[in-house]
N, C-alpha and C positions, 0 to 999 in steps of 0.2 A: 504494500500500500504506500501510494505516496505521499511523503509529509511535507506537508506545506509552512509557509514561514508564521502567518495568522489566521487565526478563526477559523473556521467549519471549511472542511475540504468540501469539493462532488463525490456524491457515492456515500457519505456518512451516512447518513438518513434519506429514505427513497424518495425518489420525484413525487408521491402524491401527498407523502407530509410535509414538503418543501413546499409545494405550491400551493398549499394550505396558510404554513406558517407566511409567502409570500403578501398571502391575500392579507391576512392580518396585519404584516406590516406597513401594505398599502393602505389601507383604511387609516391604521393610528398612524400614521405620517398625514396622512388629508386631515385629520381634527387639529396634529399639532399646528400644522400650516393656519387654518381659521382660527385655533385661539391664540398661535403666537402673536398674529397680526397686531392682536390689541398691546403687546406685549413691548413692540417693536419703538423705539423714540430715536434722539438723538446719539442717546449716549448708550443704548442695548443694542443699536443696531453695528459699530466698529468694537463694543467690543465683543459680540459673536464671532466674528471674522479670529478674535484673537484667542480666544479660548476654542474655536476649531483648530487655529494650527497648531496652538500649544497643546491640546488631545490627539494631533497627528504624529506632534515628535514622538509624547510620551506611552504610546501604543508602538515606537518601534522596538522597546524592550517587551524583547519575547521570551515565553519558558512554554517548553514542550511539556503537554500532558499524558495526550493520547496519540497513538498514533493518527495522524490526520487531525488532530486535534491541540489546539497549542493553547494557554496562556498570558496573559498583558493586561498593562495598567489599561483600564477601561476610560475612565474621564469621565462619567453619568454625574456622579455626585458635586463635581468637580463644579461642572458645567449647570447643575441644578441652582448651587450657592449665588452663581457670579451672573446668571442669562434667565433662571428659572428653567420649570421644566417644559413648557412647550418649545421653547428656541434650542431649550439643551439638548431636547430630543433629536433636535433639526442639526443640532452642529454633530452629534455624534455621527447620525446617522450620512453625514454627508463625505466621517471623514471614511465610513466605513464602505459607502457607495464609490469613492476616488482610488481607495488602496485596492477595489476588487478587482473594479476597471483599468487602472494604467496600472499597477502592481500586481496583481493576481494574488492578492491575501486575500487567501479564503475562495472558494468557489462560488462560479456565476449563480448555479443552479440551488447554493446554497446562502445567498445573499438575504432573501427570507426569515432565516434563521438567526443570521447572524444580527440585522437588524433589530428583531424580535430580541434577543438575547439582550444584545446590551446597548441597543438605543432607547428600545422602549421600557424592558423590563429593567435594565439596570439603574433608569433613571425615573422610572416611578417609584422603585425601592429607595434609589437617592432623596426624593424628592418627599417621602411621605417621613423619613425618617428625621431628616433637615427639618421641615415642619413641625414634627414632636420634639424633636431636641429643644428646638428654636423658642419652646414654652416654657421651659425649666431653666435653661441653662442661661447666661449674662449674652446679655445681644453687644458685645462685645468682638472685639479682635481674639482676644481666649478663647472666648464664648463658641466662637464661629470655629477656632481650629480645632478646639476637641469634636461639635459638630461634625467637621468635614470627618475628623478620623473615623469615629465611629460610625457614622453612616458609609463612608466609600468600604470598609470593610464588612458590613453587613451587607452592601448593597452588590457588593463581588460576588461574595457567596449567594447570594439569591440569584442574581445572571446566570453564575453557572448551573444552578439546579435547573435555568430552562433548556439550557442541552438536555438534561436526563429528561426533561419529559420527552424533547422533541425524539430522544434514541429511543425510549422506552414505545413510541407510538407508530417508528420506524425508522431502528436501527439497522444498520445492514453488517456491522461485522461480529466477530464471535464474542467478543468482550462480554462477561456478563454484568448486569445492572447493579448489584452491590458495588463490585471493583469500579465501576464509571463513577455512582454515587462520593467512596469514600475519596475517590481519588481526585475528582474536579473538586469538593468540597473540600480537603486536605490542601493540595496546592493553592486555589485562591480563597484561600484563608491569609495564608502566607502573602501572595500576590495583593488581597486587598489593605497589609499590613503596611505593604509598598507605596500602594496608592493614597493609604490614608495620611501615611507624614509628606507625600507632595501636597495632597488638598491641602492640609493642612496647614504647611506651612505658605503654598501662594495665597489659600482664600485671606489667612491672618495678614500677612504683607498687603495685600490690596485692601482688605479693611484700613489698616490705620492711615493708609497714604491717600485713600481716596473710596469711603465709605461709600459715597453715595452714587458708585458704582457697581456695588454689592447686592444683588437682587435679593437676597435672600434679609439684608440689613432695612432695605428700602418696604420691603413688605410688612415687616413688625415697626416700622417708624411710626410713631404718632404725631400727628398734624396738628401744630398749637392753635388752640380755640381762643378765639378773645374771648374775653369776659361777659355775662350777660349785659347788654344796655352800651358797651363800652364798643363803637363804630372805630375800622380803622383812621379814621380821620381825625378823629378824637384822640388815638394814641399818636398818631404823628403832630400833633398839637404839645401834647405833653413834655 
């Protein structure tokens, strides 16, 4: 079998579960795209552009898993913190769309998959988890890096269990489902340990040098209320 450099080879899982998982990831890219829209400003729209390249460098550290199967920082969480999750979907998914077609990481026929895995599912785990943190913990630069950590490493390990569904519904080689299970869930464990001190440490750096670039900051910001009775006009008087 041939091993490839990232993500899901052809031939891993058979064409009618692929074109399944395809159709899914077609649809949840069409929602990302209509709610990102509302999403999009001045200041979200360059820095998507900047948090896709920087989820392109950081996906070219690769660790082989399985055969035909490999390993990498993801960027979901990453991308959830600093764009939110409909644009983060769109940067992951675009860098994963570029590396199939002029790189061939990952197969054509398994592009489906691959999306599904860790555009969408990696970054709704990102995304739900960021959200509950984001209630407890100091909305802070701290605040934000422990966030990043523990979410990109929860949120790896949930990506990779959606390969074992997609094998377990149509795998094609002899591996059996325990050994896939312990074994994607062992390595990006490890893998999301990786990811979690980069989130970590660029979401905190971008916090303190320019918060209100921080989607995830900007979302729990509250909006000073004047006072009842008390007109802006009236404080710019004062």
């Amino acid at each position: 079998m041939e091993t490839v450099a990232m993500h899901i080879a052809n031939g891993i899982v058979n064409a009618q579960v692929s074109a399944v998982f395809a159709l899914i990831a077609v649809i949840a890219l069409a929602i990302c795209v209509a709610r990102g829209r509302a999403d999009l400003d001045d200041r979200l729209a360059p820095m998507a552009g900047l948090v896709a390249a920087f989820i392109f460098a950081v996906q070219m550290l690769n660790f082989q898993v399985l055969p035909g199967v490999s390993g990498h920082l993801l960027g979901g969480t990453l991308a959830v913190i600093l764009v939110g999750p409909w644009v983060g979907a769109l940067c992951v998914s675009t860098v994963l769309i570029i590396q199939c077609l002029l790189f061939a990481d990952g197969g054509l026929t398994a592009l489906g998959l691959n999306i599904t895995n860790m555009a969408i599912l990696g970054t709704a785990a990102g995304y739900l988890l960021v959200a509950g943190l984001l209630r407890v913990l100091p909305k802070t630069a701290t605040g934000l890096a422990v966030t990043g950590f523990v979410a990109s490493v929860i949120g790896v390990v949930i990506a990779s269990q959606g390969f074992v569904l997609q094998y377990w519904l149509g795998g094609t080689t002899d591996l059996s489902l325990p050994t896939i299970i312990g074994t994607m869930a062992g390595v990006h464990t490890l893998i999301g340990i990786g990811e979690g001190l980069i989130t970590a440490t660029t979401v905190a750096t971008v916090a303190r040098v320019r918060p209100d670039l921080v989607y995830a900051l900007r979302r729990f910001r509250k909006q000073a209320r004047p006072a009842a009775g008390v007109t802006p006009a009236m404080r710019s008087a004062s």
